[in-house]
C-alpha positions in Angstrom: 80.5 90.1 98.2 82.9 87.3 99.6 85.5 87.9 102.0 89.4 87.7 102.0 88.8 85.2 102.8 87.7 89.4 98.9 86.6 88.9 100.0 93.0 88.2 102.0 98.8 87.8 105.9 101.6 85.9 107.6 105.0 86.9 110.1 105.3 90.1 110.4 109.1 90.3 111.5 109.0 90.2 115.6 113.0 90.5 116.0 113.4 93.7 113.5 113.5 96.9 115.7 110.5 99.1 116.4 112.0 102.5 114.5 112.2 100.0 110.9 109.9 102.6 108.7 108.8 99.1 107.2 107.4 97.1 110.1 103.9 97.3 111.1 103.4 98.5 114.8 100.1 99.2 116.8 98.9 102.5 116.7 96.7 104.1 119.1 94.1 102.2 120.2 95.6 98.7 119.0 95.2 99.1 114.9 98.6 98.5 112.9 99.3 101.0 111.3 102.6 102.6 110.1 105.9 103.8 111.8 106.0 107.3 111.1 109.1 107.3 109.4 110.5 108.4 106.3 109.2 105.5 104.4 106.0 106.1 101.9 102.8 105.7 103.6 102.5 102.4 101.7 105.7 101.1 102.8 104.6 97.7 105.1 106.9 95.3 104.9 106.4 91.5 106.4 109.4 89.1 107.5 108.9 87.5 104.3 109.8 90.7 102.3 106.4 91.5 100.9 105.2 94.7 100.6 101.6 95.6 101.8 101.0 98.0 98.9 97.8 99.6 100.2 97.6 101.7 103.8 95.7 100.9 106.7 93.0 102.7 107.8 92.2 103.4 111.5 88.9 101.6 112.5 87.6 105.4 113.6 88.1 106.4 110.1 86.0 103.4 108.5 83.2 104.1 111.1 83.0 107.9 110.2 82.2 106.8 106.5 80.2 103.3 107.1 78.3 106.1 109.9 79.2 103.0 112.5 78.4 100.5 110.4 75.0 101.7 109.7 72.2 99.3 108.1 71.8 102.6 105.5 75.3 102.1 104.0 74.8 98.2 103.9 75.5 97.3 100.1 75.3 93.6 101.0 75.9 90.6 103.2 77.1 87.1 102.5 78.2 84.1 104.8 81.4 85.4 106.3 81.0 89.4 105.8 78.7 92.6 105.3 79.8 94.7 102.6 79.5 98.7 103.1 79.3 101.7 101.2 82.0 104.2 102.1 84.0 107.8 100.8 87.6 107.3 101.7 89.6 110.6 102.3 90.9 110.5 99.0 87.2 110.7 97.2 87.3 107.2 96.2 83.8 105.5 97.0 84.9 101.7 98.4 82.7 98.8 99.1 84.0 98.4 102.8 83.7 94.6 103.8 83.6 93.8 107.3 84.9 89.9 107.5 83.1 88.3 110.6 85.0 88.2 113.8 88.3 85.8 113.4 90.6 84.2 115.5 93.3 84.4 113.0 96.7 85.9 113.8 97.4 89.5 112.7 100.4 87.7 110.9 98.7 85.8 108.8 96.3 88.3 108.2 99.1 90.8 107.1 100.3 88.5 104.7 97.2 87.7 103.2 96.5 91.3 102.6 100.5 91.7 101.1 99.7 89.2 98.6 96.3 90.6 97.4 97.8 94.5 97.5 100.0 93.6 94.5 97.8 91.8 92.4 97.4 94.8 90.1 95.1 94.5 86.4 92.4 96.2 85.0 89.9 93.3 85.3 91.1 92.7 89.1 89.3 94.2 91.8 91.7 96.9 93.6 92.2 96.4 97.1 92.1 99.9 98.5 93.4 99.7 102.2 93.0 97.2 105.4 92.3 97.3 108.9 93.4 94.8 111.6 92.5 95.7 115.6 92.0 92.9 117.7 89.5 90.2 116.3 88.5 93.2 113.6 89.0 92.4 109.9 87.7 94.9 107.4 89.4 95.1 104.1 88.4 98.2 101.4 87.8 97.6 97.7 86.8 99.8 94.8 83.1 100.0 94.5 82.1 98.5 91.6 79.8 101.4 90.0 76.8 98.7 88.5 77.3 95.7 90.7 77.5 92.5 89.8 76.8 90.8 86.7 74.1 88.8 89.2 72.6 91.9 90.2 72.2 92.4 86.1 70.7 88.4 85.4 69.0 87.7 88.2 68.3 91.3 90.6 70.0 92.4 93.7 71.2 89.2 95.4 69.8 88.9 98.9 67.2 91.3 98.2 63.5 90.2 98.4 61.5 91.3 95.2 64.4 92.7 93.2 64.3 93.1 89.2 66.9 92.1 87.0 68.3 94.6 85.0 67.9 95.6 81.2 68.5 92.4 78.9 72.3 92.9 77.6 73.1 93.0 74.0 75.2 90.4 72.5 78.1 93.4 72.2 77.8 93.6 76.2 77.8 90.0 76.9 80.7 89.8 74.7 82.7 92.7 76.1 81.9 91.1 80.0 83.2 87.7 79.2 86.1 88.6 77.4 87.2 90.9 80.0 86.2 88.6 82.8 88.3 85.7 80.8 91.4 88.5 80.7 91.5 88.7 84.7 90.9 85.3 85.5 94.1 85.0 82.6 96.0 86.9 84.6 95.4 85.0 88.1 96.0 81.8 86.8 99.1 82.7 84.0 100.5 85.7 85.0 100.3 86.8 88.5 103.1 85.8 90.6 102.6 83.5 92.5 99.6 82.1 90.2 96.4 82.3 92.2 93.3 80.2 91.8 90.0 81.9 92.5 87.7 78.6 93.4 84.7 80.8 93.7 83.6 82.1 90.3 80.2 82.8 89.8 77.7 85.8 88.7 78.5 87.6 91.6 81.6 87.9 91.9 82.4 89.2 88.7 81.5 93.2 89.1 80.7 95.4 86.2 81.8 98.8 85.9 81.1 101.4 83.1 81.4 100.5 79.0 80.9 96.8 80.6 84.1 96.4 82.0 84.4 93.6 84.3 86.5 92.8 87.2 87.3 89.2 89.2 86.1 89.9 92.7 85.4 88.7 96.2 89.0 86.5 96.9 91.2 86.3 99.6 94.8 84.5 100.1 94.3 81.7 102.6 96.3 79.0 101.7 99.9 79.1 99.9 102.2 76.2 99.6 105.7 76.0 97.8 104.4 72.5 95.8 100.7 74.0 94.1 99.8 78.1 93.7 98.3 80.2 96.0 94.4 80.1 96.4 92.1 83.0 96.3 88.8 82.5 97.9 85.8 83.8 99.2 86.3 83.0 102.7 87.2 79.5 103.2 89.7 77.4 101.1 87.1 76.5 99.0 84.8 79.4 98.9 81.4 78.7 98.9 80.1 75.6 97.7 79.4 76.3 94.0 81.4 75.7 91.2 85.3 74.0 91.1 87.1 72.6 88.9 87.1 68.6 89.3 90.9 69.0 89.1 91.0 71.7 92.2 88.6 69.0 94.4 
């Protein structure tokens, strides 16, 4: 799994007042969370006007269903992050990706995670919640039921002696690449603004039942008015595999 780089925030508005049901503030013990007002629990509003569409989740919370960030919920590990198996309260199982500790400000982080919350389509990976305390980073996906298409091709990546899966029909190869081709559709074409993965490979595209596959492990790191808004793995470029030689 890749980080947010999946694997993704900016100003949060310093001069609106503390009781605005929109604004971030720190909650006990540091982690933003959410002014208990009237507003919708998913109600987070930066200075730029973008809505975080996904709650945060207290760090005491995560470590209840990561049991501390035990090596028995580890699902995987990559250059930038470890990747958890979690229940959130609402009975959705998450992959839970802790992002290695960062010195980047809560901000940037913020908008980041605004920008990813609203990039909603079937073959998208669904950002579930965040947390932000201190130099913390941990953002919640949905667990991808059969893993990655790697873990299919090749066997569990990162783990020693692991067996590919069955051999896919041509039906299933099919069905993964068209769907695969339908999110990517939508991050370049559709989504708003147009993102550019820069990362895709085996696995990050994660398979779900009747071989549905989603475009995974991205984060928003670096938008500009003048080109669209890049989704990595951790770094601009994600890691170094594939890119297009006009996105060099």
């Amino acid at each position: 799994m890749g980080c947010f780089s999946c694997c993704g925030a900016d100003d949060v508005g310093k001069k609106k007042k503390r009781d605005d049901p929109y604004v971030p503030v720190p909650a006990p013990g540091g982690n933003y969370g959410y002014n208990r007002g009237p507003a919708p629990t998913h109600a987070v509003r930066t200075s730029r006007s973008q809505l975080i569409e996904v709650p945060a989740i207290p760090l005491d919370e995560i470590k209840e269903i990561t049991k501390n960030f035990s090596s028995d919920a580890l699902i995987g590990e990559g250059s930038y992050a470890r990747v958890f198996l979690g229940v959130l309260k609402d009975g959705k199982k998450s992959a839970v990706k802790r992002l290695d500790s960062s010195k980047q400000p809560d901000q940037e982080f913020l908008v980041q995670v605004s920008a990813v919350s609203r990039l909603k389509h079937d073959n998208v990976i669904q950002l579930l919640g965040y947390c932000a305390l201190g130099s913390t980073r941990i953002l919640a996906y949905e667990y991808a039921t059969r893993g990655s298409l790697h873990d299919v091709l090749h066997g569990k990546k990162g783990v020693k002696g692991s067996q590919p899966g069955p051999v896919l029909s041509w039906m299933q190869r099919a069905r993964i690449a068209v769907s695969a081709a339908r999110g990517l559709e939508f991050l370049h074409e559709k989504a708003e603004p147009r993102v550019v993965h820069r990362d895709i490979k085996s696995s990050n595209i994660l398979l779900f039942d009747n071989d549905v596959a989603k475009i995974g492990d991205f984060d928003v790191s670096n938008q500009a008015p003048d080109m669209a808004a890049r989704l990595h793995s951790t770094r601009v470029l994600g890691t170094f595999g594939y890119h297009a030689p006009d996105m060099q």
